[in-house]
N, C-alpha and C positions, 0 to 999 in steps of 0.2 A: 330447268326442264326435269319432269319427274318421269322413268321408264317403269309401267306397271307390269309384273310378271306374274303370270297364273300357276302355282305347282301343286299333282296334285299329292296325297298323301302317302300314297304308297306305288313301288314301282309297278303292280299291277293293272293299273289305272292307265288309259291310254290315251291320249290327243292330240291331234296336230291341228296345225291353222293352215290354209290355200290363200293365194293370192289373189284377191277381188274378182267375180266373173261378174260378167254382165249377164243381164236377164234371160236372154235368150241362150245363152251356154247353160246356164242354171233351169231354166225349163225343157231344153233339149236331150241334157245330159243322162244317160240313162243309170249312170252309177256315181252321180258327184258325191254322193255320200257316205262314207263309213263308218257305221255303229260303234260307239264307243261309251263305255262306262265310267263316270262323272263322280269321284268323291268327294269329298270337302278341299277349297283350294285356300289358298291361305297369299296375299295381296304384300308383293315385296316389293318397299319404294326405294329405290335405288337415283343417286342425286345423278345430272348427266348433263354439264355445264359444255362438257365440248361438244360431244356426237348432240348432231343436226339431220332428221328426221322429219321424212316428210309426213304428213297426214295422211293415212291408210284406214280404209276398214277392213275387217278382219271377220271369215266365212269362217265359222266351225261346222267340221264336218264330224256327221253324228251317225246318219243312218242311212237304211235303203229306200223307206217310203217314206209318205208325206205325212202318214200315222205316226211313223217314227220320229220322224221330224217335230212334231207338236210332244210327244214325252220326253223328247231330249232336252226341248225348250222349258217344258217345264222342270225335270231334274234340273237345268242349268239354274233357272228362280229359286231353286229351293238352298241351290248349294250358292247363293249369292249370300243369302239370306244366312246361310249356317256359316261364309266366310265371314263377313261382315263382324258379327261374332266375335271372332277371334281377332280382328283388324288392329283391336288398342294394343296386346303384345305382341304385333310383328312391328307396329308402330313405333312403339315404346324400344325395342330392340333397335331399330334404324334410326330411332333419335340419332344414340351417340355415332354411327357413322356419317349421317347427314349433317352434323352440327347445330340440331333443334336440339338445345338444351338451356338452363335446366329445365327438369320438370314442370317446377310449376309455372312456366309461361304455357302449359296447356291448363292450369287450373279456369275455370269462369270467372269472366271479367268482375262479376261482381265479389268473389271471394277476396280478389285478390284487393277491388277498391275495398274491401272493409280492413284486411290486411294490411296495409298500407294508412288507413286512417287510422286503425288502432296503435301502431307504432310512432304516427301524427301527437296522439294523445300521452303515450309515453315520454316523450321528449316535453311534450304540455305542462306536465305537473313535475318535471325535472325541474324545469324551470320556476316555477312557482316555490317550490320545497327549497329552492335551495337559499334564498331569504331567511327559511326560519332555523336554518342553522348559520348561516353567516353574520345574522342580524346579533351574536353574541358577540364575536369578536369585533364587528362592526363597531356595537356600541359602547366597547372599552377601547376602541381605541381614539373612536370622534367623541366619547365623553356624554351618549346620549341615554336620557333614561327612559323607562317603562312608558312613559307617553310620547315621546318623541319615534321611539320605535314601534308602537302600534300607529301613529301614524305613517313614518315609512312602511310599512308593512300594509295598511290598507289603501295605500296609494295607487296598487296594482288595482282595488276593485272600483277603481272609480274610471277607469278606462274599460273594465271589464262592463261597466253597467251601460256606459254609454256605448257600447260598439255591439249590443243586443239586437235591437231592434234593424238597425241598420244593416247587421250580417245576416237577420234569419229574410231580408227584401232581396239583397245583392244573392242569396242563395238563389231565393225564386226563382233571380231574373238569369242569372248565370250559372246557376248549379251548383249546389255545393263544393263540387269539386273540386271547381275552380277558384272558390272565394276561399277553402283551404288554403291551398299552396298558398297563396298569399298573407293569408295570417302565420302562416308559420313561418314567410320569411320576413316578415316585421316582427314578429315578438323575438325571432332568434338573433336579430341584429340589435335592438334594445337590450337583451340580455348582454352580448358582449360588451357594451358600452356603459354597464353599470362601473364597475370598477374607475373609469376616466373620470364622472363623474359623482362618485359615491362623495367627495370631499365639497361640495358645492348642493346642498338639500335641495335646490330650485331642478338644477337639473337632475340630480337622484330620483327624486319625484317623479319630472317627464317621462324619465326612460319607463319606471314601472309600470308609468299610465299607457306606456306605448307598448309596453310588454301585457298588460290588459286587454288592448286593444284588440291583439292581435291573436292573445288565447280566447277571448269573449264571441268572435263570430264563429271559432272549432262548432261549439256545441251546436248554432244552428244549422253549420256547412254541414258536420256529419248526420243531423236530423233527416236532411232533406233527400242527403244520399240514402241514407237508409229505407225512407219513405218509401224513393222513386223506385230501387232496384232488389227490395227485399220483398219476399212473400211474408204475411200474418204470422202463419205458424212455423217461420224462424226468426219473429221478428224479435224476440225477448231474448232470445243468442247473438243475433247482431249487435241490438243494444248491449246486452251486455261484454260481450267480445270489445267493443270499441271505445264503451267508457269503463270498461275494465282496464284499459290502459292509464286511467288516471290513478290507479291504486297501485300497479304496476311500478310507472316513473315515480310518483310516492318513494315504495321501496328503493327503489332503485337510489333516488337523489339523496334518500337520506344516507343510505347504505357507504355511497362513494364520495360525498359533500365532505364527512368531518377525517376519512385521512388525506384527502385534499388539501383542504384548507392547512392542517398541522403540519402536513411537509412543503407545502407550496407556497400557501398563501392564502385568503381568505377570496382573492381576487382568480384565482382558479378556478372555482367553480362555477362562474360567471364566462368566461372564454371558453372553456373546455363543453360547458353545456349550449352556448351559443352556437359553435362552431358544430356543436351535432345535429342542428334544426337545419344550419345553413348546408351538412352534408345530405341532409334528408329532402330537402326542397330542390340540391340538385339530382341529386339518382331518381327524387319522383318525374324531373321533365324526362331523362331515357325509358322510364316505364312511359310514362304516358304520348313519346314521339315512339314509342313500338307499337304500343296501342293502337297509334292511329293511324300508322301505317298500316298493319294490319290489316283492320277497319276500310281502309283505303282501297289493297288489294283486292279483299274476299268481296267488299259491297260497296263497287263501283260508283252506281247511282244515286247513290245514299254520300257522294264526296259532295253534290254541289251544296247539299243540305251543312255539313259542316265548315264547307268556309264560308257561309253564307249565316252562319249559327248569331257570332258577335255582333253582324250588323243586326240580325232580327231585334236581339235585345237588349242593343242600344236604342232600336226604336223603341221598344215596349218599356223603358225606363221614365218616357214621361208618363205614361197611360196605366204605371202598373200600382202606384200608389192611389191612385184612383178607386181599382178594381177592387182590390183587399177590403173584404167586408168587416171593416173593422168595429161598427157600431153590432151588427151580428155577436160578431167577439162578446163585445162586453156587455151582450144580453144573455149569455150563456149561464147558467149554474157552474157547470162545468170546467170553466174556462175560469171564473173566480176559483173553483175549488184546486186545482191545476196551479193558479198564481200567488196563493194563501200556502199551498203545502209544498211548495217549492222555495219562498222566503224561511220557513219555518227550518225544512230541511237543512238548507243553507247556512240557517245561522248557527247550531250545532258545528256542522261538517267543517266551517271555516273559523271558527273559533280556533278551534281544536288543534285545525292543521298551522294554524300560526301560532298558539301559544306552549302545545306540548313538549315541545321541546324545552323551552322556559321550565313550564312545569313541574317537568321529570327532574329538569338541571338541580332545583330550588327544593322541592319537595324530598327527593331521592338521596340525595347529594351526590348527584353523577358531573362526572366529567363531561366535555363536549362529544366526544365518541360514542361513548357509552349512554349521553341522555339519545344520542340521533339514534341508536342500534336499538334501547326502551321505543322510539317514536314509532321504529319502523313497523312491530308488530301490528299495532289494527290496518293498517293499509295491505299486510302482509296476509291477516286472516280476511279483509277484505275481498282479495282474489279468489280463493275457495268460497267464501261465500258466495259470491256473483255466479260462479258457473252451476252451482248446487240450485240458486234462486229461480236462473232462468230455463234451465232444462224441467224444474217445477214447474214451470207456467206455462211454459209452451205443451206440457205435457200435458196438464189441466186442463188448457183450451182446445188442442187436440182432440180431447176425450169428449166435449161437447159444454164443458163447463163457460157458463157466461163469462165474457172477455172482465167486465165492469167486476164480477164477484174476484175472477182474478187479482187484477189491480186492488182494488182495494184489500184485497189479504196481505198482496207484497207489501204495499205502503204501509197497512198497521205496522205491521213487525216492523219495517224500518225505523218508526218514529217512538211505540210503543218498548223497543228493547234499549238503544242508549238510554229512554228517559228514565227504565228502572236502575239501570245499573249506573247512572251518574248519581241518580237520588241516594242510592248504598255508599256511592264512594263519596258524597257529602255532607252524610252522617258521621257522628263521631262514633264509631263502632267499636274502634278498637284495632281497625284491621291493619295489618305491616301493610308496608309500602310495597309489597309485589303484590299484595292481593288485592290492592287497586289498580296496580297497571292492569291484570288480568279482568277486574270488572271491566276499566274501561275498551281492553281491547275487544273481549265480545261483546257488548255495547255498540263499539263506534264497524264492525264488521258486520253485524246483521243490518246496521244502517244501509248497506248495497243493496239491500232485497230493493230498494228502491229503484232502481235499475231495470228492474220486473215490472216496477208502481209504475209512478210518475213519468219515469221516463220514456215511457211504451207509451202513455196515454195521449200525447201529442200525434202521433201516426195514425193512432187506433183512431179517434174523432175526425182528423182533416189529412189524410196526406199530401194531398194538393197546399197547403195551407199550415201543413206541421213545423216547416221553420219558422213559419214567423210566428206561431202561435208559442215555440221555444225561445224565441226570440222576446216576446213578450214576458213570460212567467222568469225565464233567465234574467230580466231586465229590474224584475223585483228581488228576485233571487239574488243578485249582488249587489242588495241595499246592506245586508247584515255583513257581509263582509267589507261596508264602508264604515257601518255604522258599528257594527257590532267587533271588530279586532280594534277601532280604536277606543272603542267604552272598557271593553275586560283590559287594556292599558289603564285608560283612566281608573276605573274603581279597584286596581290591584295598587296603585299608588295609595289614593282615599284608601281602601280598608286592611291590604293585605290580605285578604280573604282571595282563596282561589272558587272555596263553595259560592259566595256571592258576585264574584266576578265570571267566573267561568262556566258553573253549571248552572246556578238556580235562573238565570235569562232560557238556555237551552232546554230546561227540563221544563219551562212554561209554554215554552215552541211546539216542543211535539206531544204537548197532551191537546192543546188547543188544536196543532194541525192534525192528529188524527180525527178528533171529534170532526171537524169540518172537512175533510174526506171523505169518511163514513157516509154524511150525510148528503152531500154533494156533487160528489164527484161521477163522473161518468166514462165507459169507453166507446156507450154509440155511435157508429158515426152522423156527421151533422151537416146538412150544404148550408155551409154559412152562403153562400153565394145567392140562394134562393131566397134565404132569411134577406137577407138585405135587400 
């Protein structure tokens, strides 16, 4: 029980309250009233768990006539209106003695779901990175070489490709949100159980394909969230905010993987990162049983609708694959140019993140600390990039700039800046060995603007319809990281060449997928629904 108290600002001010009359005392009375002058009042909620109160109304007595009575009434609206006002720092001040704290469980529901997916996503690419720094000592100590280890290595994307489509429908049907928490605590349980099974390849394998699995439905679970609960014009900050945590764990995994591994074990950074998805997937059920209590509370009538939520769409799971206009899809321009510069992307981006470390090792002659602390930089300029890209575009669009001209500006730059500065650092120039890591980290860091591109264009065409249509391009999108980390294996065995293994496939990727971008691409939106 909440006790509300009116005070007014200064002791000048005067008012008191009468105990309820009945009508006929209040039309009889010849002086029930006394004028009094109304400043700003300021609303102190005070907690009141023992004192038991009955329900009263409450006469302000104001004036002598009935004239005066109707200005009082109004000064009283006015000074609701100027309390009100001030309501969040008396509010904010009785947090800490009411015990509403912290802060931000008064943020908006939906900052905090991107908050929480974004830190989802950080833990995501923990996990993934931490392979291409283990996969060295791995492979001295099981005896395995450059093609064996780009096969374990892209064993993750073959669980990644298949669990596309399939996460961006379970979104639909269930909500992102909830097809998250679930892939995070499958891939966080796979993740610890690499190490048991590292010595046995059959099952080394499963686990990555399960650890695929379980990162491959994030991108369409966060899609859909972002669809349903973001406006347009901060839709290139969400995105970016939320797969900016892929650059983020990036840093992070490479940053703490190699003195892990050196004092620990190689098998550390497997448990330690697993064990962080699994703390993440439980503090999100107390976020999300506060939420819903909450929820509960404040919009009573709105409870039958959510227990009633799981059975709607278990029914709507036979009828839903149905509905998806999926032929629409792939009469689209759009929707190809969308599935072509998403593969093209990809296969750079995951090259990269699995062989650089190699790389740097081989190329540099670094140690394993020092090749991870070289890896870390473009993931690292990655982040400043992202946030620079998408306050660009939201601000562009904002200003009345076509959604479609946007997009396609981010995307060039994405695809058109690695392919310059891979082709420089695959020339024989002459240049030392840090002025290719610096080509390639601003290279593979403006690649985010895509963040802006590609990844905005899925909402922008379908919201209704943006998981699965992520779920789709996502689906081609980790072909290259099946096909392409175990070919730059193969052809670094065949030629030793890093220029022929590593760049000259990528630098052919994003000149072709600009051109088809350019020309293709769209951010209309579209009712495939109708189309079908």
């Amino acid at each position: 029980m909440t006790i509300i108290t009116l005070k007014p600002h200064n002791s000048k001010s005067s008012c008191f309250f009468t105990q309820p009359q009945t009508q006929n005392q209040i039309t009889n009375s010849h002086n029930p009233f006394i004028k009094t002058t109304f400043q700003r009042f300021h609303f102190h909620f005070t907690p009141s768990k023992l004192i038991h109160r009955t329900k009263q109304r409450t006469v302000v007595s104001c004036s002598n006539t009935q004239q005066d009575i109707k200005e009082t009434h109004n000064k009283l609206s006015k000074t609701k209106i100027n309390a009100l006002s001030d309501l969040d720092d008396d509010v904010e001040l009785e947090q800490h003695l009411s015990g509403n704290w912290p802060s931000w469980k008064n943020l908006p529901l939906r900052y905090k779901l991107i908050g929480t997916t974004s830190l989802a996503f950080v833990i995501c690419n923990m996990d993934k990175v931490n392979l291409s720094i283990a996969i060295i000592p791995m492979s001295h100590q099981f005896g395995w070489n450059s093609s064996t280890a780009g096969l374990v290595q892209s064993s993750f994307f073959w669980g990644y490709a298949l669990s596309q489509l399939p996460g961006g429908w379970l979104a639909k049907i269930f909500g992102g949100r909830n097809v998250l928490v679930v892939g995070v605590l499958i891939w966080s349980v796979a993740t610890a159980l690499v190490p048991f099974l590292a010595g046995y390849m059959p099952g080394l394998i499963l686990t990555r394909i399960l650890v695929g699995i379980g990162e491959g439905v994030s991108p369409s679970a966060a899609t859909d969230l972002i669809a349903r609960s973001i406006p347009l014009e901060e839709r290139s900050r969400a995105v970016a905010f939320v797969f900016g945590g892929l650059s983020v764990g990036s840093v992070l995994g490479l940053l703490f993987a190699p003195p892990l591994i050196q004092s620990i074990g190689w098998e550390s950074v497997f448990y330690i990162f697993g064990l962080l998805g699994i703390a993440w997937f439980i503090g999100f059920q107390f976020l999300e049983e506060g939420e819903t209590r909450l929820a509960a509370e404040s919009f009573s009538p709105a409870q039958g609708n959510m227990t009633q939520s799981w059975q709607t769409s278990l029914k709507e799971m036979n009828s839903s694959l149905k509905d998806v206009p999926w032929k629409a899809f792939f009469q689209s321009r759009a929707v190809w140019a969308m599935i072509y510069a998403h593969f093209c992307g990809s296969w750079g981006h995951y090259t990269c993140l699995s062989w650089l470390p190699t790389y740097f090792s081989q190329e540099l002659d670094l140690n394993l600390t020092e090749a991870a602390w070289v890896s870390i930089l473009p993931p690292l300029a990655s982040i400043f990039v992202t946030s620079i890209a998408s306050q660009l575009a939201d601000s562009l669009i904002s200003k009345g700039v076509e959604t479609t001209t946007v997009r396609k500006i981010c995307q060039s730059i994405a695809f058109l800046s690695p392919a310059l500065c891979m082709t420089l650092a695959s020339l024989d120039l002459g240049l030392p060995p840090w002025e290719m890591v610096g080509l390639l980290t601003g290279g593979l860091a403006l690649s985010s603007f895509a963040l802006s591109g590609l990844y905005c264009t899925h909402q922008d065409i379908s919201p209704e319809y943006a998981s699965i249509l992520l779920g789709i391009t996502n689906t081609v999108g980790a072909v290259p990281g099946i096909v392409g980390v175990a070919l730059t294996g193969y052809l670094l065995d065949m030629t030793h060449s890093w220029s022929i293994s590593l760049y000259a496939p990528s630098i052919f990727f994003y000149l072709s997928g600009t051109a088809v971008w350019l020309v293709f691409a769209s951010s209309k939106p579209q009712s495939f629904s109708e189309e079908n």
